[in-house]
C-alpha positions in Angstrom: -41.7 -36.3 144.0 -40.0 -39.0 145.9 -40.6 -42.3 145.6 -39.5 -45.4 148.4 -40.2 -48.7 147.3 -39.5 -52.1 148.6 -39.4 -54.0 144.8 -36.5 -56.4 144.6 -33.6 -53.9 142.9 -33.6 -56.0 139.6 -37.1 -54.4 138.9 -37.3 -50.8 140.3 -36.1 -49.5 136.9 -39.1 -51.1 134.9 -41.7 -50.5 138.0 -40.9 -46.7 138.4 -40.7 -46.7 134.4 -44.1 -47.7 134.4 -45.6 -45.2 136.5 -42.7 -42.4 135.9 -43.4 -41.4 132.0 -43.9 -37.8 132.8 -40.8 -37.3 134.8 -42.6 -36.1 137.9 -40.6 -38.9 140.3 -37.4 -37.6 141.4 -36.1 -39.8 143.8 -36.3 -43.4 144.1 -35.6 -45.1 147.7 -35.3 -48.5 148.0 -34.9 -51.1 150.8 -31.8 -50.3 151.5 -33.0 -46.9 152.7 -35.3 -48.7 155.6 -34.3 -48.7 158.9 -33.8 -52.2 161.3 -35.4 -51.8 164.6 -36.0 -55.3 166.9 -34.4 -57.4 163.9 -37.6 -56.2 161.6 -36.8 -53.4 158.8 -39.1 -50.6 158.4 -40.1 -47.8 156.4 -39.7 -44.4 158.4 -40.0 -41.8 155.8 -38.9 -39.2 158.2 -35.5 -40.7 157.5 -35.3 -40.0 154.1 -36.8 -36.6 154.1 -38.2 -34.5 156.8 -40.8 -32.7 154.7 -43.6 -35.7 154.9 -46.0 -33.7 152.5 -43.6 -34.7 149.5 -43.5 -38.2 150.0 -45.4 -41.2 148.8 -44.2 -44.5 149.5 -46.0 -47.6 147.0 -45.5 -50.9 148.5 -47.0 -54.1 148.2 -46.2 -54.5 151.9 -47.2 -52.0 154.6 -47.5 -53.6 157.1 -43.8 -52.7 158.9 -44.5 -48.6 157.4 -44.3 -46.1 160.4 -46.2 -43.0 158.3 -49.4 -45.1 156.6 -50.7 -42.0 155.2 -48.4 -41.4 152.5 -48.6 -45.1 151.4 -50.6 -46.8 148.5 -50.5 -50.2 148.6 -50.4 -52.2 145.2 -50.6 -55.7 144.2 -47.1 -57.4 144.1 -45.5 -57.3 140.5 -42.9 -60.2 139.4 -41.6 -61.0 136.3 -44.7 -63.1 135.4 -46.8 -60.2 136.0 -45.4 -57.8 133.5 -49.1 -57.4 131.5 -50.9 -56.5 134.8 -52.2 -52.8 134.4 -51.9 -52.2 138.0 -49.0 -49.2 137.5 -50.2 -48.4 134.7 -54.1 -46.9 136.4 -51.9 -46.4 139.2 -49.9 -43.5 136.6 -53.0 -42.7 135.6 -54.3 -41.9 139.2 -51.3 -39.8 140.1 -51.7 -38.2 136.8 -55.0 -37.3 137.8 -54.3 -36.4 141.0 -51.0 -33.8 140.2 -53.0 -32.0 137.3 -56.4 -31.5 139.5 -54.4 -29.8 142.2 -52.6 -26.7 142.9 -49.2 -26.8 143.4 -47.7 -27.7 145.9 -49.7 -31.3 146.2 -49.3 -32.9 150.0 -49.0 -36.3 148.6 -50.5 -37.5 151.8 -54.2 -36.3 150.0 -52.9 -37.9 146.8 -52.5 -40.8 148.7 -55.8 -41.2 150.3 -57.5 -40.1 147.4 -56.0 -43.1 145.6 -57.0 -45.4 148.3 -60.1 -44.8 148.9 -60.3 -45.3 145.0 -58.4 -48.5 144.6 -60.3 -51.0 142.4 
């Protein structure tokens, strides 16, 4: 699984942790994977890999993502934040998700199935 996320670079490592204790992520983008268009930076997962069925992007932001379907938007996590559960349902969720598919999973399901199950 591939991960692109737009969390400062001091705290991918602890937000990927979080969400990552099976070992099922295994690529991590960040923001300096996004592409500038018109002076504004965005998200085109098509960029990073072609194959948009193994790609979920989590953001806090999505509003300047080209492919909305394979994003979960999540509260924003900061350094005072560290005891929100957020990541941890949303580990839970994928969890969930992964094990009550067959393989191959189009994370683009995954994705609205977390959605449209967001508390």
């Amino acid at each position: 699984m591939s991960v692109f996320t737009q969390v400062e670079e001091n705290l991918v490592d602890e937000v990927i942790h979080q969400i990552n204790y099976k070992n099922t992520i295994v690529e991590i983008h960040t923001k300096t994977d996004m592409v500038e268009k018109s002076g504004k930076y965005w998200k085109d997962l098509s960029k990073i890999k072609p194959d948009l069925s193994k790609v979920m992007l989590i953001t806090t932001n999505s509003e300047n993502v080209v492919q909305k379907e394979n994003t979960i938007k999540i509260p924003m996590f900061t350094e005072t934040s560290k005891e929100d559960d957020c990541l941890k349902r949303l580990g839970e969720m994928l969890e969930f998700e992964m094990s009550s598919e067959s393989k191959p999973v189009d994370l683009r399901k995954v994705c609205k199935n977390i959605e449209s199950n967001w508390v």
